[in-house]
Each structure stands twice: as structure tokens, then as C-alpha cells.
C-alpha positions in Angstrom: 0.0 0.0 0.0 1.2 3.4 -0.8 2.2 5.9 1.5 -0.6 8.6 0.7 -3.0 5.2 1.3 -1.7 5.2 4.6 -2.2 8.8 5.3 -5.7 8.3 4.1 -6.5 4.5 5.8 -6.4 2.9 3.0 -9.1 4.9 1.6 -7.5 5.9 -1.8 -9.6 3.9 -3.7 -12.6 5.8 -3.1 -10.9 9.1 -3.6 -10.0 10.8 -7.2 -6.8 10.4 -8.0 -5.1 13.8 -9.9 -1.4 14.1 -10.8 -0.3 12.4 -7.2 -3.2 14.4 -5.3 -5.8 13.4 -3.9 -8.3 16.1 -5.3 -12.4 15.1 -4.2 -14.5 12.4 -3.8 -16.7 11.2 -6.7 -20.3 12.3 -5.9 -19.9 14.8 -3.0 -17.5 15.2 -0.1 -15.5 18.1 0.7 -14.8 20.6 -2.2 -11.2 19.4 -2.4 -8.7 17.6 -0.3 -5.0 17.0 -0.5 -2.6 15.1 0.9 1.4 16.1 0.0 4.2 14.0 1.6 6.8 15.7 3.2 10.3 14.0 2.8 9.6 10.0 4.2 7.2 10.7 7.1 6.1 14.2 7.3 3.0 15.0 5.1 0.7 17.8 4.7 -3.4 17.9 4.3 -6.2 19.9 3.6 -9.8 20.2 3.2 -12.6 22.4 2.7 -16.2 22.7 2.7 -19.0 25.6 2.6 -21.5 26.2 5.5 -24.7 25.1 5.7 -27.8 26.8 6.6 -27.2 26.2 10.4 -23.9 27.8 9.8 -21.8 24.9 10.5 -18.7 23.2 8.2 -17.6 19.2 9.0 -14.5 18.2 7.6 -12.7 15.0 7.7 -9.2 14.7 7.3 -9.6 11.0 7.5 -8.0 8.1 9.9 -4.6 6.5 10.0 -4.4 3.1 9.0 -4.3 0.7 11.9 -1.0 0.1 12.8 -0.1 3.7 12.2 -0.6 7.5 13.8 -0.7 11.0 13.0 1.5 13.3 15.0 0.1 16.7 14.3 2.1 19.1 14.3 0.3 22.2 12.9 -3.2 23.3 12.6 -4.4 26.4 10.3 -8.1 27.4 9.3 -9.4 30.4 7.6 -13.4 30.8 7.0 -15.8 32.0 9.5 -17.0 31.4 12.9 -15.2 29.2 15.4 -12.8 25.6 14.9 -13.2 22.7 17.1 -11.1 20.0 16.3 -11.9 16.4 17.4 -10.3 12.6 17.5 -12.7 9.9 16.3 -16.2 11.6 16.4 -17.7 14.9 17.1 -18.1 14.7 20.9 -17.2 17.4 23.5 -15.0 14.3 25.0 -12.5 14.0 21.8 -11.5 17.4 21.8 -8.5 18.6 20.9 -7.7 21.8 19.6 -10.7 24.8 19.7 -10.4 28.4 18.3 -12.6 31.2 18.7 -11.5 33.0 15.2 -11.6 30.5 12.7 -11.1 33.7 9.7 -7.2 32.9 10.2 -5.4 30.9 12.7 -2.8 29.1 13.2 -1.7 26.3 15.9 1.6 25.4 16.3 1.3 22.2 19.0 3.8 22.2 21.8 2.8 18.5 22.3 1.9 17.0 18.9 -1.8 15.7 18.6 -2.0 12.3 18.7 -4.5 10.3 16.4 -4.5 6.6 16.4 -4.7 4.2 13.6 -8.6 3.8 12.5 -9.8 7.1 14.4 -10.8 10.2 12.2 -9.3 13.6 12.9 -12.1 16.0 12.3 -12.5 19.8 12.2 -16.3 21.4 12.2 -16.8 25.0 12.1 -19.5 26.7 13.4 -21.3 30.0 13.5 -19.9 31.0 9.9 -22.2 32.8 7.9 -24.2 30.5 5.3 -22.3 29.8 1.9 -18.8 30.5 3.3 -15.8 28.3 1.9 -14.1 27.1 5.2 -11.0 25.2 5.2 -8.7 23.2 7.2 -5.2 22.5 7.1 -2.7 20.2 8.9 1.0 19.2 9.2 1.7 15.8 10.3 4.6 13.1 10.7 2.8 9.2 10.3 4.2 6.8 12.7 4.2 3.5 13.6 1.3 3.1 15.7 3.0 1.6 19.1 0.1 2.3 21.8 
């Protein structure tokens, strides 16, 4: 399995496949996401999505593959509203990162976020104002999964 399968858990099959990105997902999804690798372990990812009526963005970044982890390293977002990011479902216990201003921030994590293998890392925006593009970006090392 490929690297960027990896990144994705295994997922890449189900994804659009552009030039070496990973661009969309046939039928809907987020308006684009891509993964980049970053010399053998670092990579970089990113996703966007527009606002629903209620105001509110959920984007998926994906899961490790079991057996691996995502370090993350850094966090950015620029749309509207506030960013809560969460590890393996939206619930006020798997938060892990939260900003107020989501129109531009940026996290640089003292202690790298850890995501297991087969757990999503997801970023939902809320309170943006309907139809804005909102997206998510993060840098990350994948890891043996050892826990």
C-alpha cells in the first residue's frame, strides 16, 4: 500500500486520484482535499467545505491506517466562525484543539496531537455565515502506531 493510502486509511480507492493528489470524492465530499508527503514521514493535508444553513462546516481529514498514527504538528483554518477539532467523532469528549476565530489561525502544537490508527481527525466550524468556503489544514509526521 502506498504511502498517501496510509495517510488516508487505505481509503485511496474511493478518492480521485489527480497528478499524485488526492483532489475530491466522486459524488460529493469536501470541495477538495489534498494530501502532500513531506520527505519519508512528514505530510501535509487539507480540506474544505461551505456552511450550511445552520452555519456549520464538518470536515474529515480521515483516519490513519491501523497500525499507524498522526503526529500533528500544525493546525491552520481560515473561513468563519469558530474551529473545534476532534479525534474519532464529534463529541465534546475528543476534543483537541478549539479556536474562537476561525477567519485565520494558526496552531503550532507544543505537544503533537496524537491520532491513532482507524480514528478520524475532524475539524467542524460553526457560526460561519451561510455559503462561506471554510477550510482546514494540517502538518503531520505518520508513525508507527505503538500504543
Amino acid at each position: 500500500m502506498s504511502l498517501e493510502a496510509d495517510l488516508l486509511g487505505g481509503s485511496i480507492s474511493e478518492l480521485v486520484k489527480e497528478e499524485g493528489n488526492i483532489v475530491g470524492q466522486p459524488g460529493g465530499g469536501p470541495l477538495a482535499t489534498k494530501v502532500q508527503k513531506i520527505g519519508q514521514q512528514r505530510f501535509i493535508a487539507a480540506t474544505q467545505g461551505t456552511a450550511d444553513a445552520a452555519g456549520t462546516v464538518t470536515l474529515a481529514f480521515g483516519a490513519p491506517s491501523v497500525g499507524y498514527a498522526w503526529l500533528i504538528e500544525r493546525l491552520a483554518v481560515i473561513g468563519d466562525g469558530a474551529a473545534t477539532f476532534y479525534v474519532n467523532s464529534v463529541d465534546d469528549v475528543n476534543i483537541v484543539d478549539y479556536t474562537p476565530s476561525a477567519t485565520l489561525d494558526i496552531a503550532d502544537e507544543s505537544s503533537p496531537i496524537y491520532v491513532p490508527g482507524g480514528q478520524f481527525f475532524i475539524c467542524v466550524f460553526s457560526g460561519a455565515a451561510v455559503g462561506t468556503v471554510c477550510t482546514a489544514r494540517m502538518q503531520a509526521e505518520l508513525v508507527a502506531d505503538t500504543v
